[in-house]
ROKEMI-663261 format. One line per 5 residues: their letters; for each residue x, z, y of C-alpha. Coordinates in Angstrom, 3 decimals. Last residue first. Layout:
BEGIN
A> X:Z:Y; ...;
% end
This chain:
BEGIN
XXXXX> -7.336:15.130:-14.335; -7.380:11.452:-16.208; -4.328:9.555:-15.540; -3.813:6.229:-16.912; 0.016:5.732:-16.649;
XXXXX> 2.122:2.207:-16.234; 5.400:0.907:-17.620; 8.206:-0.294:-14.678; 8.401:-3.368:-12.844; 7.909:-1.397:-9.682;
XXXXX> 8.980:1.994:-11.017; 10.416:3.065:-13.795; 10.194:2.319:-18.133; 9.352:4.590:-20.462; 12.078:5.393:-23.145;
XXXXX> 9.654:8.295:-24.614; 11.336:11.926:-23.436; 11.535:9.941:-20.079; 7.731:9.769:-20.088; 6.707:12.835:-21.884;
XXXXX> 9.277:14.445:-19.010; 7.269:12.827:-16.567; 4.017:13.791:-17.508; 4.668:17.154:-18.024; 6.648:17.089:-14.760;
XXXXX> 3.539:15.971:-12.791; 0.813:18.697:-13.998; 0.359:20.382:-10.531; -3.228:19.670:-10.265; -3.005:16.131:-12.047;
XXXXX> -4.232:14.290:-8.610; -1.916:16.436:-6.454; 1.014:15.960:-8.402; 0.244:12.209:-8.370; 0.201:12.062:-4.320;
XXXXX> 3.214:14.440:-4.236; 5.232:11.577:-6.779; 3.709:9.060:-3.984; 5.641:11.063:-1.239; 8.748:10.765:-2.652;
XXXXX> 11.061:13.337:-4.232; 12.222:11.335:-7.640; 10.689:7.672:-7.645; 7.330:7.048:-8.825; 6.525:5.736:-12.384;
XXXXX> 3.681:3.361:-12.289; -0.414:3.654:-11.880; -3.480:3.939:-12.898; -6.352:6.565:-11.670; -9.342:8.264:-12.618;
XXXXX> -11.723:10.421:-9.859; -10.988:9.038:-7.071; -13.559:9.704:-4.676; -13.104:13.441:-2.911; -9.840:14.101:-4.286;
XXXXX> -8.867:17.738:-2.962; -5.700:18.167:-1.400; -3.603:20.883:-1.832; -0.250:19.229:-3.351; 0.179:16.224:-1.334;
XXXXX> -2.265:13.116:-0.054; -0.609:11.746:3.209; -2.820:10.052:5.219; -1.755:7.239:7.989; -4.546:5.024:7.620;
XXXXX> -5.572:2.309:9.156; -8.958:0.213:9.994; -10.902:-2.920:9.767; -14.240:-2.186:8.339; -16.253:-5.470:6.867;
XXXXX> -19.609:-7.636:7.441; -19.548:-6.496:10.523; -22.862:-6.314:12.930; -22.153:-3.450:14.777; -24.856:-1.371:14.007;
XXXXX> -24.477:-2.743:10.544; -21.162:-1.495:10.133; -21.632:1.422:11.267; -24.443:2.241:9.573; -22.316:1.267:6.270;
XXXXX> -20.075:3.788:7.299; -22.273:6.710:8.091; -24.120:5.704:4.454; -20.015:6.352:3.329; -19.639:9.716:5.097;
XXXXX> -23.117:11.170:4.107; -22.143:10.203:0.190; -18.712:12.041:0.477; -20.576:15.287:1.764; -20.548:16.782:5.150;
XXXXX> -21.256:20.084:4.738; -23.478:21.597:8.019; -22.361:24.853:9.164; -20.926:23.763:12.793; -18.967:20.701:10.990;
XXXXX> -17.927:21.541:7.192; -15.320:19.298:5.557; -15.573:19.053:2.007; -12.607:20.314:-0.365; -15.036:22.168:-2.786;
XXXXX> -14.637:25.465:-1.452; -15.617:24.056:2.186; -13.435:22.778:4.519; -12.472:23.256:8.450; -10.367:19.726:9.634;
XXXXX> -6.500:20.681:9.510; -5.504:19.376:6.167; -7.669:15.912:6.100; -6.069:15.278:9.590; -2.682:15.819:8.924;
XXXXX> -1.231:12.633:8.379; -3.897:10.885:11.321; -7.253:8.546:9.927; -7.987:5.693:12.326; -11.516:5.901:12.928;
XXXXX> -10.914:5.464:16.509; -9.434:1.850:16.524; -12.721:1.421:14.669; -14.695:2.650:17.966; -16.111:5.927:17.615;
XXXXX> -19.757:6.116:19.087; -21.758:8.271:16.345; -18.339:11.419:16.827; -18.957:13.777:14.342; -20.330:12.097:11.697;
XXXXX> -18.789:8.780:12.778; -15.576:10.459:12.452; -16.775:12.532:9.059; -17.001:8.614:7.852; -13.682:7.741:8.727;
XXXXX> -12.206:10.994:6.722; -14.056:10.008:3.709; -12.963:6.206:3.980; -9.294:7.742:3.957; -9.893:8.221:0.005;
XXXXX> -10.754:4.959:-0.602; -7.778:3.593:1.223; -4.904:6.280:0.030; -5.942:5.625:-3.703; -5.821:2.058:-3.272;
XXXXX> -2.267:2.267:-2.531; -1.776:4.868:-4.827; -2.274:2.272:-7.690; -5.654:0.961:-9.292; -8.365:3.341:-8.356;
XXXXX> -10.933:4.512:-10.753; -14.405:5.332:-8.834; -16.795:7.808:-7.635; -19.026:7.885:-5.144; -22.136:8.057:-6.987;
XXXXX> -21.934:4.629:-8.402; -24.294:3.230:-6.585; -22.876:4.494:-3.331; -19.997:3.174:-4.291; -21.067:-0.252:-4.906;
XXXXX> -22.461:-0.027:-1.066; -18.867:0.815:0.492; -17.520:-2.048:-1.838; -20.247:-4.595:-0.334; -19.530:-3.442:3.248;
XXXXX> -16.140:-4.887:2.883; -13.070:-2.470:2.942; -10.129:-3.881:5.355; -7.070:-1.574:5.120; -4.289:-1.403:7.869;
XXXXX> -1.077:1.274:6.740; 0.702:3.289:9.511; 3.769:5.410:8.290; 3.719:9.211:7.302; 6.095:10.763:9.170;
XXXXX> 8.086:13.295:7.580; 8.796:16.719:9.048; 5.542:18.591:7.332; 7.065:17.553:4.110; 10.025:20.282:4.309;
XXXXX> 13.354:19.807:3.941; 13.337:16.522:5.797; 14.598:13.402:4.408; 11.636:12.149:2.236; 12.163:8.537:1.450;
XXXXX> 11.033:5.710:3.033; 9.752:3.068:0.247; 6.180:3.143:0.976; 7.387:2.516:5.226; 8.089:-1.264:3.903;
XXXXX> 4.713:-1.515:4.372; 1.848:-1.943:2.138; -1.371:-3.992:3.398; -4.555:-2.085:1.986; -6.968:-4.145:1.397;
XXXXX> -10.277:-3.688:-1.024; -11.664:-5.053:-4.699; -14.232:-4.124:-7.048; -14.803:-4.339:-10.598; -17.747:-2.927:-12.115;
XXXXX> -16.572:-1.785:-15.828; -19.428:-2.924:-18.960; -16.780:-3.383:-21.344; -16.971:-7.109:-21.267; -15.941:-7.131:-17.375;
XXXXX> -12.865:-4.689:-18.627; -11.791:-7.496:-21.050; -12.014:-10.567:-19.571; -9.488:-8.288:-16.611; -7.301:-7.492:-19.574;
XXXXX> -6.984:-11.016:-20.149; -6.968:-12.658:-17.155; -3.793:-10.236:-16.642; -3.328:-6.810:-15.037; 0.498:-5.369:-15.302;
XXXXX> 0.859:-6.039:-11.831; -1.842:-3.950:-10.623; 0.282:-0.795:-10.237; 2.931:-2.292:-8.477; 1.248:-2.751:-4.940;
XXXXX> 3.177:-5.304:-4.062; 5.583:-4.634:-1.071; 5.970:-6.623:2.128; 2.219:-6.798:2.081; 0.009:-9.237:4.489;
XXXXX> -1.569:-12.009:2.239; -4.748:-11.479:1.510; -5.577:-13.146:-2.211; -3.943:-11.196:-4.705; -5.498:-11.010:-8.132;
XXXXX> -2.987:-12.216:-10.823; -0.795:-9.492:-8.873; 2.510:-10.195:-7.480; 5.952:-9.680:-8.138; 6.069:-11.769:-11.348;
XXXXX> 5.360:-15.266:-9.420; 7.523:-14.833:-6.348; 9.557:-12.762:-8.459; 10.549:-16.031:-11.106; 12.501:-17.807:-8.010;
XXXXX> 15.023:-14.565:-7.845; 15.085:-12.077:-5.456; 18.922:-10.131:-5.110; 19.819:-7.142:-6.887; 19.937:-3.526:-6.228;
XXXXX> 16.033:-2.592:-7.887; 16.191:0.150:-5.611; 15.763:-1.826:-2.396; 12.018:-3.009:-3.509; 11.539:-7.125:-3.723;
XXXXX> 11.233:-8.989:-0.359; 10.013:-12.278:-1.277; 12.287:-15.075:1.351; 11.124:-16.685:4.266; 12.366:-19.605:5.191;
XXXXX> 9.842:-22.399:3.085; 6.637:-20.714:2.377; 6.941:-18.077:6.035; 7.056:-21.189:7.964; 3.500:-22.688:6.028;
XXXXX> 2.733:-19.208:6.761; 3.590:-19.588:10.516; 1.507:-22.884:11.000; 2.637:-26.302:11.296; 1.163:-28.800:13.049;
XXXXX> 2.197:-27.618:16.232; 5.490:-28.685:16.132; 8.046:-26.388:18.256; 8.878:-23.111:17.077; 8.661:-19.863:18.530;
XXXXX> 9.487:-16.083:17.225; 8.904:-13.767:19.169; 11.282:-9.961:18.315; 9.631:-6.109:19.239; 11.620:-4.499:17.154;
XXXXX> 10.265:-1.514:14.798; 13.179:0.171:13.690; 13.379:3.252:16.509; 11.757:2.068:19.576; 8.397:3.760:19.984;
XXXXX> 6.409:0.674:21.611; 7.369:0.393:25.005; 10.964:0.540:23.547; 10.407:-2.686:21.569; 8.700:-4.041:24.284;
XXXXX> 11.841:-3.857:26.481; 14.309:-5.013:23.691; 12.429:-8.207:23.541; 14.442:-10.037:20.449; 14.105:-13.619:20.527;
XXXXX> 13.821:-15.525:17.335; 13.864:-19.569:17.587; 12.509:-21.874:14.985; 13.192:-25.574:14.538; 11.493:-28.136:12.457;
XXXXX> 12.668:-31.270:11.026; 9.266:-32.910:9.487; 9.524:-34.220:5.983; 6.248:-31.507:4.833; 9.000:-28.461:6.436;
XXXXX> 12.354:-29.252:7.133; 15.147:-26.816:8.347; 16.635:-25.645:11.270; 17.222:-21.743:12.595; 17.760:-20.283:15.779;
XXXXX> 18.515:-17.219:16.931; 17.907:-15.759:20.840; 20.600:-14.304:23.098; 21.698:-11.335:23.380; 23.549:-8.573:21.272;
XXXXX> 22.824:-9.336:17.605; 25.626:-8.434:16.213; 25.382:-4.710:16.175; 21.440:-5.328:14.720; 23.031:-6.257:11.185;
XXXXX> 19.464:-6.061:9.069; 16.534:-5.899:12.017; 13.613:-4.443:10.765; 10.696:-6.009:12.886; 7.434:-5.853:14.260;
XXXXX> 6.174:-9.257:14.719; 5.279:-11.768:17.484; 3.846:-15.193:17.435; 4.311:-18.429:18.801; 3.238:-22.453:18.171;
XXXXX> 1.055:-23.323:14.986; -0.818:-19.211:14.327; -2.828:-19.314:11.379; -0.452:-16.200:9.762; -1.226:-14.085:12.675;
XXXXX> -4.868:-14.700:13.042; -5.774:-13.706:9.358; -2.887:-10.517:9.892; -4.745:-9.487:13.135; -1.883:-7.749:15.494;
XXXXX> -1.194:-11.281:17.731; 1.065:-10.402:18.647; 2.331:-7.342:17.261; 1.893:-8.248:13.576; 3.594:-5.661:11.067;
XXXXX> 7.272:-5.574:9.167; 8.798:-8.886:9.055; 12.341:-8.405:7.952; 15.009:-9.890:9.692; 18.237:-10.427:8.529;
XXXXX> 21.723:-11.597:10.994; 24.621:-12.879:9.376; 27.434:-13.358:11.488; 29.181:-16.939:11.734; 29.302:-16.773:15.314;
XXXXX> 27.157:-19.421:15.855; 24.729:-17.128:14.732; 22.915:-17.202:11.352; 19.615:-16.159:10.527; 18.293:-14.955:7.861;
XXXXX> 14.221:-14.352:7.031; 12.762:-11.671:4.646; 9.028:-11.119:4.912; 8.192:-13.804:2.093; 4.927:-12.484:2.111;
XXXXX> 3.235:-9.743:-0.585; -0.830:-10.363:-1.094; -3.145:-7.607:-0.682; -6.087:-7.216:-3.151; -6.065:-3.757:-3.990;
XXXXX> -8.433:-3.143:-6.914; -11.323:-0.686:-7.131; -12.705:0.132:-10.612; -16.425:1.379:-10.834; -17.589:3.197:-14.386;
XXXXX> -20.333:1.073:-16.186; -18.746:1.987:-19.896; -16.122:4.982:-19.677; -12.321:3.710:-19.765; -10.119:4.032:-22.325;
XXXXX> -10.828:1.128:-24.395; -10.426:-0.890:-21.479; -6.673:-0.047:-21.053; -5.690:-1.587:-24.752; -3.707:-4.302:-22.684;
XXXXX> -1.283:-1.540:-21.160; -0.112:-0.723:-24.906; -0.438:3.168:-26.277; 0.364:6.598:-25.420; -0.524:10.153:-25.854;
XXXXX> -0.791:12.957:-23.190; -3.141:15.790:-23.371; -4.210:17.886:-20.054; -7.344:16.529:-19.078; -6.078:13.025:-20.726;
XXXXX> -2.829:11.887:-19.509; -2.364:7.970:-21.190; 0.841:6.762:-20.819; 0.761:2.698:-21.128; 3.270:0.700:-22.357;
XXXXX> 3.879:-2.437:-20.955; 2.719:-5.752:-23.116; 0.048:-6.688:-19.999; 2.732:-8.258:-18.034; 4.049:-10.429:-20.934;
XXXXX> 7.743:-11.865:-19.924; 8.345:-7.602:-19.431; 9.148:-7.320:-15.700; 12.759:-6.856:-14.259; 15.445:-4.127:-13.346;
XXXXX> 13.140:-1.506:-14.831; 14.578:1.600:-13.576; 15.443:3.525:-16.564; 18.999:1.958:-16.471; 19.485:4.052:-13.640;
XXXXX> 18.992:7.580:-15.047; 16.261:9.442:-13.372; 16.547:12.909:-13.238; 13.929:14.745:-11.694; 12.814:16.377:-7.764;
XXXXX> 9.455:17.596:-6.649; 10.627:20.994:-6.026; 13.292:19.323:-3.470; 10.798:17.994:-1.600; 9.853:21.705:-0.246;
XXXXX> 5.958:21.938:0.390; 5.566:23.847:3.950; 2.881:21.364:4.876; 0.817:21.650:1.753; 0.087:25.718:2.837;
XXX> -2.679:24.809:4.907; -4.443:24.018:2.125; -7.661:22.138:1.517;
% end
């Protein structure tokens, strides 16, 4: 691993990307994209539904199964002034299953759009939910919200008063799908349907993790008839995916905090499959790869709590490694099998039937893949940290693939084409 990856310049991982190359909306047939296939060095292309045929018989395919929320609310002050709030991560209670089963109060996180307005006092908003009039107060604790870094992240309880009603149900009729900035236009009805994937079930994300959305039935049939092992994790995406890269140098951004829940059957299909597997989007990439780092924990440190096994930005750069990228602890290598049977200990020791962690790692140029060892996914955007995560994958390769990619009338980002990558 290098210690060089923190002094990576943004600006190298810069391109020109014309606007109307940003896929505005989806095709009307997910799985009709186009898919670039990068091949240990050779590109070619052909049509997303085709995938299977790509892939090697009995290989294991991990799938992120987040759901996206209607994380956008408005509120409007007597005033007149127009106040958003955007749901970023549960403070109160912090479990996501809890959170969204909650019938009374609950706290979030939250962006506020329009903060200037919003001096005191608490918003309100009425509406009717199942022929029930309903209404729902925001406060905004400034106090927490400084206890707790400040910055974005508000601290701001929300309360409403029938206790028949739960804050999803809330969430179904106020909230509103919060589709990426860079697509400049507002959500329509059809994005609550096209902006998520035909396998999300945890709901959590206030962005989809694109590169599952061109998956249908279909293609799904299809992989289970080609002999692939499908498995599926969490990994709730925050808004943070989306923050770009402002300092000069990577080792001045901050990676944001993402929770993943991986179920002990995953961790043991891995094992079977000698700890390899193709991920499905960065997102997934980030989670399967952090369950390396949680393992050299327990390694390291048998008594960690799960709150410990939280993996830190720099972590996977500053631990001693060996030539092949694993970490070495007083002589001993710890390979990627040790980590995950530490895991599964774990979770037996304990009695869990899955690990609830987070992840803050940041996979750049350096980095050596320890599980992923096939990916899919979209078009990043120009200097971001997922374009560092591909450039890592592909050893460098990134602006082959990209030019091939413009060069071909490819489509960008979320609703964008999609790339199997093969280092």
């Amino acid at each position: 691993m290098s210690k060089d990856t923190k002094h990576i310049c943004i600006s190298d991982y810069n391109y020109p990307l014309p606007d109307e190359r940003i896929a505005k909306f989806p095709l009307a047939e997910r799985d009709h994209s186009k898919l670039l296939l990068y091949k240990h060095g050779v590109i070619t292309e052909d049509v997303f539904y085709n995938l299977p045929n790509f892939l090697p018989k009995g290989a294991l395919m991990v799938f992120n199964n987040t759901k996206v929320i209607q994380a956008r609310m408005h509120f409007r002050k007597d005033t007149g002034a127009l106040i958003e709030v955007f749901l970023m991560e549960p403070a109160q209670p912090t479990d996501y299953e809890l959170m969204f089963q909650t019938n009374h109060q609950c706290a979030w996180f939250c962006m506020v759009g329009n903060l200037k307005k919003w001096k005191e006092g608490s918003l309100q908003r009425e509406f009717e939910i199942k022929g029930h009039r309903l209404t729902l107060t925001a406060a905004l604790d400034r106090v927490r919200s400084q206890e707790h870094g400040g910055g974005t992240n508000h601290w701001i309880t929300f309360v409403w008063d029938n206790e028949n009603i739960s804050f999803a149900e809330i969430l179904e009729v106020v909230g509103e799908l919060p589709i990426p900035p860079y697509l400049n236009r507002a959500t329509e009805e059809s994005d609550k349907e096209t902006y998520q994937t035909v396998y999300s079930k945890i709901k959590g994300s206030v962005a989809a993790p694109t590169a599952g959305l061109h998956f249908t039935e279909k293609v799904l049939s299809a992989l289970d008839a080609h002999g692939v092992d499908r498995e599926e994790l969490t990994l709730h995406v925050g808004a943070g995916t989306f923050k770009p890269v402002k300092s000069h140098e990577i080792e001045g951004h901050n990676m944001h905090t993402e929770f993943i829940v991986v179920r002990r059957q995953t961790l043991e299909k891995l094992l079977k499959h000698n700890c390899k597997a193709i991920a499905i989007g960065t997102t997934s990439v980030r989670t399967l790869e952090s369950l390396y780092y949680m393992g050299v924990k327990l390694v390291t440190n048998p008594d960690a709590s799960e709150n410990e096994l939280h993996v830190n930005q720099w972590e996977p750069y500053d631990l001693p490694h060996n030539q092949e990228g694993l970490v070495e602890v007083d002589g001993n290598v710890i390979t990627v099998e040790d980590s995950i049977r530490r895991l599964l200990d774990y979770l037996e020791r304990e009695d869990l039937m899955s690990l609830h962690s987070s992840t803050q790692i940041i996979i750049a140029p350096g980095y050596t893949y320890k599980i992923v060892n096939a990916l899919v996914t979209n078009f990043h955007q120009p200097q971001s940290t997922l374009l560092l995560l591909v450039s890592a994958f592909v050893k460098g390769d990134w602006r082959k693939i990209y030019d091939y990619a413009i060069g071909h009338n490819f489509r960008f980002l979320s609703y964008g084409d999609s790339s199997l990558l093969i280092p």
